[in-house]
C-alpha positions in Angstrom: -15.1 -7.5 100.7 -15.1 -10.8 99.0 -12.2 -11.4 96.0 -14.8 -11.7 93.5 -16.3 -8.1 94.4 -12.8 -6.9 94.5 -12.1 -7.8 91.1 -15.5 -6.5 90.0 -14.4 -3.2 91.3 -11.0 -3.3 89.9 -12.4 -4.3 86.7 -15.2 -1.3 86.5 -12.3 0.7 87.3 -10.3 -0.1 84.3 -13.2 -0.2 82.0 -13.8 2.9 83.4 -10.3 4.8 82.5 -10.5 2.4 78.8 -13.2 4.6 78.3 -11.9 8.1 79.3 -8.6 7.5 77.1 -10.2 6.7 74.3 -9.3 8.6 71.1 -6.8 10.3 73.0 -3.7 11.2 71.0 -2.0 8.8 73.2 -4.6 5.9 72.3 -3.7 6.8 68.4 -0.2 8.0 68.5 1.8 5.5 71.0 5.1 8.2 70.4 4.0 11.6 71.7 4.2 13.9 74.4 1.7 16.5 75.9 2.6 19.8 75.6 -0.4 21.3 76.8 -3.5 20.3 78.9 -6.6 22.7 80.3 -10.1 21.7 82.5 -12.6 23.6 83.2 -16.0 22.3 85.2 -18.0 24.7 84.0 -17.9 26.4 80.4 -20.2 28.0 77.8 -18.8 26.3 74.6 -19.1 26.8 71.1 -18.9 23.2 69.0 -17.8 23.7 65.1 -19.9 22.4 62.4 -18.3 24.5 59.6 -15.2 25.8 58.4 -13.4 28.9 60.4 -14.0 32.5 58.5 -14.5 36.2 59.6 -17.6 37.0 61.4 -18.0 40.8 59.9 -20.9 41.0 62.7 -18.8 40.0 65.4 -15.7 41.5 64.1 -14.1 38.1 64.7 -13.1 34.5 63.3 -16.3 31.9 64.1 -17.1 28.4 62.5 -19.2 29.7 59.6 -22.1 26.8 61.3 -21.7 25.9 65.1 -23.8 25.2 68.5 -23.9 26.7 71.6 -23.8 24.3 74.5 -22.9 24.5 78.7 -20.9 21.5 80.2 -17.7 19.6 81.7 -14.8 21.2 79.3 -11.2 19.7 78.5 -8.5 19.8 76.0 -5.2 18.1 75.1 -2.3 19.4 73.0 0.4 16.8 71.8 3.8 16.5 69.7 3.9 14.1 67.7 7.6 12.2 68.1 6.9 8.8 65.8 7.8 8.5 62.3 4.5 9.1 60.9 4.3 11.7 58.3 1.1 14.2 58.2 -0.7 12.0 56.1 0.1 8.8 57.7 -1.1 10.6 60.8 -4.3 11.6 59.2 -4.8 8.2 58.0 -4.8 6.7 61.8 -7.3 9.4 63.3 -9.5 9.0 60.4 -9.7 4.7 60.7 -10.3 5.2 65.0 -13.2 7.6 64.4 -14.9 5.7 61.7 -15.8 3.2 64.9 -19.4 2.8 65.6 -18.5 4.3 68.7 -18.9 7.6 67.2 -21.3 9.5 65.1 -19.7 12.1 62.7 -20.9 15.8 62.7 -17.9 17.6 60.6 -14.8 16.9 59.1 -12.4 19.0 57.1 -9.3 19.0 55.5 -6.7 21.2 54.1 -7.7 24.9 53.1 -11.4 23.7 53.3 -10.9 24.2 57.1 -10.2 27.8 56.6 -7.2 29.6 58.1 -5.0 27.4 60.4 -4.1 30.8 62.3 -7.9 31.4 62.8 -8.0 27.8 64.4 -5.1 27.8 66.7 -5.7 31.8 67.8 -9.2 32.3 67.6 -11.3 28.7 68.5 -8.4 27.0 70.4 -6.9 29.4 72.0 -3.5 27.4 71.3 -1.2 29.4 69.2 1.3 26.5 69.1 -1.2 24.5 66.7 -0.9 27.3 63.8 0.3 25.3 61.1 0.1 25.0 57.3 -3.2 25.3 56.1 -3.2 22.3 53.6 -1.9 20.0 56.3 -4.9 20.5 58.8 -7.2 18.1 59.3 -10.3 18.6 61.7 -13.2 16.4 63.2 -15.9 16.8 65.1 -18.1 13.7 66.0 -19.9 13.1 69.5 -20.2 9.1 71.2 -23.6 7.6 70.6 -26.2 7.7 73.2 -24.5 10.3 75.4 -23.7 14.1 74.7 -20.1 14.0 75.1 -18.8 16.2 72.1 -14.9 15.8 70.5 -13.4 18.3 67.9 -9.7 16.5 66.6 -7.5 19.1 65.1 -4.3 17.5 63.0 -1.6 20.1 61.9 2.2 20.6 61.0 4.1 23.3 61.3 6.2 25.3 58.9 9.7 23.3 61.0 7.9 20.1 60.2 6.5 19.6 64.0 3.5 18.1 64.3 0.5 18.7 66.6 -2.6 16.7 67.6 -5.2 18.1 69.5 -8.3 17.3 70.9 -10.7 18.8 73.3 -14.2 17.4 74.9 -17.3 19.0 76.2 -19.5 16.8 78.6 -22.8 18.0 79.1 -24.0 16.2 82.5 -27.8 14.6 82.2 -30.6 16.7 83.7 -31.6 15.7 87.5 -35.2 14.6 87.2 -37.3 14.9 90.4 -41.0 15.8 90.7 -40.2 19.5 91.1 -37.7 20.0 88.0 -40.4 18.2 85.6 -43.0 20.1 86.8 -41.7 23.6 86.5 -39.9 22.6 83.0 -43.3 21.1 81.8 -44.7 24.6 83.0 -42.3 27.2 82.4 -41.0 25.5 78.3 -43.5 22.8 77.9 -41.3 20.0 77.5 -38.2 18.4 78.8 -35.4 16.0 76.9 -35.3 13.1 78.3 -32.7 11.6 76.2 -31.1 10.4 72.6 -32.0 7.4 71.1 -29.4 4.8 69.8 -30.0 3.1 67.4 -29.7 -1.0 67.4 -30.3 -2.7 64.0 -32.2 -0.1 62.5 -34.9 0.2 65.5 -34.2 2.9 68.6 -33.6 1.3 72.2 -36.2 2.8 74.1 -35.1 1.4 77.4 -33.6 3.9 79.2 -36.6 6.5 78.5 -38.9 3.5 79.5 -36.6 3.3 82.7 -37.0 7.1 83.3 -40.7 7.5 82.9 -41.3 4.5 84.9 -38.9 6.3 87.3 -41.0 9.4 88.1 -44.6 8.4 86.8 -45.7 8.4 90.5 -45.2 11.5 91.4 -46.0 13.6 87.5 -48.0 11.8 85.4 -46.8 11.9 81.6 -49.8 13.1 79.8 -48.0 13.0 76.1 -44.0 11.6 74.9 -42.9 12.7 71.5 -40.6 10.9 69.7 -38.1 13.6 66.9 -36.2 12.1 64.3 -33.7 14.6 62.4 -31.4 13.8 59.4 -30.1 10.0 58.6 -33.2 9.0 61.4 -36.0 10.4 59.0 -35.8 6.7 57.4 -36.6 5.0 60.4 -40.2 3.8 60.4 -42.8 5.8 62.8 -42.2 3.7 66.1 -44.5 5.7 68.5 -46.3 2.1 68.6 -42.9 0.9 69.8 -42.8 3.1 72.8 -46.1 3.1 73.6 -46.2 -0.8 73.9 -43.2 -0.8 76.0 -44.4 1.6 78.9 -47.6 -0.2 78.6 -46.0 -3.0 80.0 -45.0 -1.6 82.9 -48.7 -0.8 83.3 -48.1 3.0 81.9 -51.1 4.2 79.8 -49.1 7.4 78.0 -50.0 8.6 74.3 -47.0 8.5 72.4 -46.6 11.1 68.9 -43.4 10.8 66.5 -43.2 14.0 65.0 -40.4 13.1 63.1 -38.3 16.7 61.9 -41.4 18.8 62.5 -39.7 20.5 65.7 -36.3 20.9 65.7 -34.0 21.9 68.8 -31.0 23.7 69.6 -30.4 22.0 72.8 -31.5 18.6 70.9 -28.8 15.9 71.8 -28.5 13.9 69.1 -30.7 13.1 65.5 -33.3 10.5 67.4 -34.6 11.8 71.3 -37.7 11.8 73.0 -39.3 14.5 75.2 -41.9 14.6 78.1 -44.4 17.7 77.4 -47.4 19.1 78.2 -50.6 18.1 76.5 -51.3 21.2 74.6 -47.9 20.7 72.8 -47.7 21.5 69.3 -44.7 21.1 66.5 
């Protein structure tokens, strides 16, 4: 191996763990300690989008709004040991997760989260992280154009400790051979085939164009549709867009935007595209 391919590696390497650490309490917090780590490679999860309360159905505390997702699961519990007081320490989560990195789904603060004890006991599972429930602070936001998930929970204790904690759920990207889209296109109609971001107020088609491009050969796409759901609704229609780009790589495919006409629970984000059969309908 050549020293400029060396570096390359090293360098994808570091760009790499840059990546993984960021927002970590670590990343905002330079003094604190862990206290408590979990992984798990495999894990139904339930994301918050709402404030913590009794479930009288279930008999148990849920987030009064939340979704139900499968994926890569972990979570990170620290102490706080710098100077910062809670609202200092409020102050820097809030000013990392305003980056354009991330897209914000729920935020919270205070006794508009709900119980603290309901938090720590009954979502967390991290009793440590019961706290006053006018100090809590809570986020949840996911990083643009990929469906990797973070809730940030921001507490202090009754003895003045304070906790930060933050857990992740990646949900891997769908294997797409000719068997999987067939069967998917059979057995539900459609298949995601990813979020849109969006560049300067237009969505960056290319890695769709890249997938259908991919597997055109062996399943021909017979009709994309393009769903836009909340801020997205503004964007113009930009079926045209699509269309014109896979016709450049000599792909003849209708293109519809049905803009919020059919909304998903799987959906993973507010702008995505899916393959589907031609008899679709919103």
């Amino acid at each position: 191996m050549d020293i400029l391919g060396g570096r390359a590696i090293v360098l994808s390497f570091l760009l790499t763990s840059l990546a993984a650490m960021a927002a970590s309490g670590q990343t905002i917090f330079q003094s604190s300690e862990v206290v408590s780590e979990q992984r798990d490679e495999s894990r139904h999860y339930i994301l918050p989008l709402g404030r913590i309360k009794l479930d009288r159905s279930l008999g148990r505390d849920m987030p009064a709004t939340y979704k139900r997702m499968d994926g890569e699961f972990s979570s990170t519990v620290w102490e706080l040991t710098g100077g910062e007081n809670i609202q200092e320490a409020r102050d820097q989560v809030q000013s990392v997760l305003e980056s354009a990195q991330y897209e914000l789904l729920f935020s919270c603060f205070s006794r508009d989260c709900g119980e603290s004890f309901a938090w720590a006991n009954a979502k967390f599972n991290e009793p440590m992280l019961y706290g006053n429930d006018r100090t809590q602070s809570l986020w949840v936001v996911k990083d643009r154009g990929a469906r990797r998930y973070h809730v940030y929970y921001l507490v202090e204790r009754p003895n003045r400790r304070r906790y930060f904690y933050r857990e992740t759920l990646f949900v891997p990207e769908l294997k797409l051979d000719a068997q999987v889209i067939a069967s998917m296109l059979e057995e539900q109609g459609y298949l995601i085939l990813g979020e849109l971001v969006i560049k300067e107020g237009m969505p960056d088609f290319s890695l769709v164009v890249e997938k259908v491009t991919r597997h055109a050969g062996d399943v021909k796409p017979e009709l994309l549709v393009i769903h836009r759901h909340g801020e997205a609704q503004a964007l113009a229609p930009v079926a045209e867009v699509l269309q014109a780009q896979l016709k450049a790589k000599g792909l003849d495919v209708p293109v519809l935007d049905a803009a919020n006409l059919a909304p998903r629970p799987d959906a993973p984000g507010r702008v995505w595209v899916e393959w589907v059969a031609p008899d679709w309908e919103p």
